[in-house]
N, C-alpha and C positions, 0 to 999 in steps of 0.2 A: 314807481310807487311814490304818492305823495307824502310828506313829514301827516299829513291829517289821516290819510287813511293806514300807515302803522301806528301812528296814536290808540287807532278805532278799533286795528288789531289787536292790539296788545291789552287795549281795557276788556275787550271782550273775551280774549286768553285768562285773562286775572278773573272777572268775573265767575267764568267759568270752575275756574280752579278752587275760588272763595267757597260755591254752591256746595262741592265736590268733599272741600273740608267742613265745611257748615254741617253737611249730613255725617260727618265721619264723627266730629264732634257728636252728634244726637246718638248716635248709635255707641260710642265712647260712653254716655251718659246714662245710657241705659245699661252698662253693664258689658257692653259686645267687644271683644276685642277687634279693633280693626287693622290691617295687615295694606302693607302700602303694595298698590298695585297699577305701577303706572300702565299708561294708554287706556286704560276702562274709563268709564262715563262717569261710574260709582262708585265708593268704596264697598269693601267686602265684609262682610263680619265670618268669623272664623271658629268653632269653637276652642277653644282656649287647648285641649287635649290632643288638636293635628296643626301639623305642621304647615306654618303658609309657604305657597308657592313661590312666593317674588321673595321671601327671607335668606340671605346667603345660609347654606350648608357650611359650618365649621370645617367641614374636608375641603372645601373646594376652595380656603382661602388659602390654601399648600400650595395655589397654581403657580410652579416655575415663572410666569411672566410678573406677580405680585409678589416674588421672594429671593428671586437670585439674581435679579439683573439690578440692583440696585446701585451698584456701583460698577457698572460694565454699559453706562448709557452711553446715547451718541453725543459729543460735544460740539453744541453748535458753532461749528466757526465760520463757517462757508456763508457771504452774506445772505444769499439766498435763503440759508438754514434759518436766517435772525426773523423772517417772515413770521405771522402768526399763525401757527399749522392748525391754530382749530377755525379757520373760515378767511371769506375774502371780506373785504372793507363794504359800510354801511355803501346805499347810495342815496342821492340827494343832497348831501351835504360837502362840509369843504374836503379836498378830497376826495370826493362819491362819496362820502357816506352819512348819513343822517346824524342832525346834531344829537348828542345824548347827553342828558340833562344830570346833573350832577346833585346829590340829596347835598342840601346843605342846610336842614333844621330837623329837629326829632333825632339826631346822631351824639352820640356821647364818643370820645379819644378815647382808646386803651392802649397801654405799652405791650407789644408784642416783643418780644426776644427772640434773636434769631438761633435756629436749630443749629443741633452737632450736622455735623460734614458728613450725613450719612451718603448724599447725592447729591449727583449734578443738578445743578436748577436752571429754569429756563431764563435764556439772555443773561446768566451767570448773577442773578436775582433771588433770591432764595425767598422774597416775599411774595413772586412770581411764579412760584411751586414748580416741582419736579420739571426739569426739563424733556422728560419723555412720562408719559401717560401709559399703565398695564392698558395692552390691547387686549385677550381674553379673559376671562375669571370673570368670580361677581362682581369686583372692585371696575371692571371695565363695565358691565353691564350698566351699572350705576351713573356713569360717565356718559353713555351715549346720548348725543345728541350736546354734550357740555361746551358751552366755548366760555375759554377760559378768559379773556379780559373782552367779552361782548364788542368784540372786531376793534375795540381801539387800541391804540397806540401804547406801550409801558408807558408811559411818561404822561398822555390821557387819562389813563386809569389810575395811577399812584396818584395824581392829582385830583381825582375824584375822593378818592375812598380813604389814601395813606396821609396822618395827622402828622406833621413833624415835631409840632410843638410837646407830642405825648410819645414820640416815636413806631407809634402802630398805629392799627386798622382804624377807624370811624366804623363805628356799629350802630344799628338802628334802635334809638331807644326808646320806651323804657325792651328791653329783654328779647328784641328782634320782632314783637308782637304787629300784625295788619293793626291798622289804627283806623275807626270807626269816627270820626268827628273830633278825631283827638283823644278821644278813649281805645284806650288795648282790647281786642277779641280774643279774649281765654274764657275757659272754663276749668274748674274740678272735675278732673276725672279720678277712679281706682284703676290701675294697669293691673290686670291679670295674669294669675300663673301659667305660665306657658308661652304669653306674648314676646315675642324676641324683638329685640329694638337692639340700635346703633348709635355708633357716633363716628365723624372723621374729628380727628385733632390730639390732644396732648390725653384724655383721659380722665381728668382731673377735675372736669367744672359741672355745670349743673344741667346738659343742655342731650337729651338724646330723641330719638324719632321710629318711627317703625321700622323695623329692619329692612332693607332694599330701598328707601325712598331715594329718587334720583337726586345726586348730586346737586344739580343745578336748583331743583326744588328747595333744595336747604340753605341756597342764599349765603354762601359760606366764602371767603375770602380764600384766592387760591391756594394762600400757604396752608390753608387745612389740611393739604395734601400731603405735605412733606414729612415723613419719615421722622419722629422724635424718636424711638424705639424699636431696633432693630426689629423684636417682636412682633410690633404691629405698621406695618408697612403700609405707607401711604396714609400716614395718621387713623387706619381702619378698627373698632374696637367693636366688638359683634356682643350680645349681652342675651341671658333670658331674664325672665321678669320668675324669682320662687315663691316668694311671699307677695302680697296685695300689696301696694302703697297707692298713696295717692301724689297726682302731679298737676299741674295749671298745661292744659292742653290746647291750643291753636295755631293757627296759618300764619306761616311766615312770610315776614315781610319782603318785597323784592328788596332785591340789595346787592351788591359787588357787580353790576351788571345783568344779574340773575334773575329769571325769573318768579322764584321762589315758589310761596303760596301752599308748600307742603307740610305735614301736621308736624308741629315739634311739640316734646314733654318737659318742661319745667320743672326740677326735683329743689324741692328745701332743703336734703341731707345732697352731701357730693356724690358724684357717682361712684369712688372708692369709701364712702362710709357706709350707700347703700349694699356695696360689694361684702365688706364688712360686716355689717351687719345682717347677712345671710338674705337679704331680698332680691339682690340680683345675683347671677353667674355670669361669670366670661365665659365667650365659647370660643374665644381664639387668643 
């Protein structure tokens, strides 16, 4: 496969996925709750009073594989182990594998702080996230298909993504937003009562999505994964929508190697003021 025709792929993948949230947005606009439903062609609207089908169940995020092995993982030490378990190397490029191009304009440095020692991390990297991945539960479902540094190298990818000068991530700015000519793709939408939406990460910032949306879709730096709170493993924070609010709603930008392009919600209050102030619930 030539570097031109995965080029061809991957625009035509983005594309695709652009349309996919361009109508999720229309039907957001008009009132319709839309519920993430990956592999469909379209999104779904849902009425607000049943339960979407790709939304994790608050029971099923009890699954023994997302709550008790967390400090019972495998430590990689075997070099073999140091391999990257989610895929084999690009081909075409040095190495096999296809050059991959690194964002270096439209990115703003954020200081990340590293997490409590709740788990092992991969290659003993904790901005490398978990070193073992829940294989069943929603939290895996979510994952499937995930590769975690897009086949390169730690030291590839940190040098892609990780800013030293600020000590964290490089995030796509302004706010993760698809860029149009250099303009952001959002809208105003009202989330609805009964819509359940998510987030992986600390809990605390402004940035959630329709519940189940794949991982990889949300363009998230691996450390979103790791475990701040025992409570919520694998950074997983599951939410319903009680009262109306309104949020700036569009497709995310590719990013950490990821393919992104799935819908994220934008909130002006945090997500613990909206908590607080009785609009949303935790369900986990």
């Amino acid at each position: 496969m030539t570097v031109h025709t995965a080029l061809k792929g991957y625009r035509m993948r983005a594309l695709r996925h652009l349309l996919v949230v361009l109508a999720a947005l229309l039907l957001l606009s008009a009132g319709a709750p839309v519920m993430a439903m990956p592999g469909t062609p379209a999104p779904t609207a849902v009425r607000a009073d049943t339960n979407p089908v790709d939304a994790p169940d608050p029971k099923d995020l009890k699954d023994p594989d997302d709550l008790d092995n967390l400090n019972d993982l495998k430590d990689p030490k075997d070099p073999k182990d140091l391999k990257d378990p989610d895929g084999p190397g690009r081909p075409n490029g040095p190495d096999g594998r296809e050059p991959v191009p690194c964002p270096t304009t439209d990115r703003v440095g954020a200081n990340t702080p590293p997490p409590p020692p709740w788990q092992k991390y991969y290659q003993d990297d904790w901005r490398l996230g978990p070193a073992q991945l829940p294989r069943t539960g929603p939290i895996a479902r979510m994952l499937e298909g995930y590769e975690r540094l897009d086949h390169m190298s730690s030291a590839e990818f940190l040098a892609c993504y990780w800013d030293d000068d600020t000590s964290g991530w490089w995030f796509p700015s302004p706010d993760g937003w698809v860029l149009i000519n250099g303009t952001p793709l959002h809208v105003t939408v009202t989330l609805q009562p009964g819509q359940k939406v998510d987030l992986f990460g600390s809990g605390f910032g402004h940035f959630l999505a329709p519940a189940g949306t794949p991982f990889a879709e949300r363009a998230l730096p691996p450390s979103s994964l790791n475990t701040l709170d025992p409570a919520y493993p694998y950074g997983y924070h599951l939410y319903e929508v009680v009262e109306p609010f309104q949020v700036e709603a569009g497709p995310i930008r590719p990013w950490f190697g990821q393919p992104g392009m799935g819908l994220q919600y934008l909130t002006t209050p945090s997500i613990p003021q909206l908590v607080a102030a009785g609009k949303l619930r935790s369900l986990n």
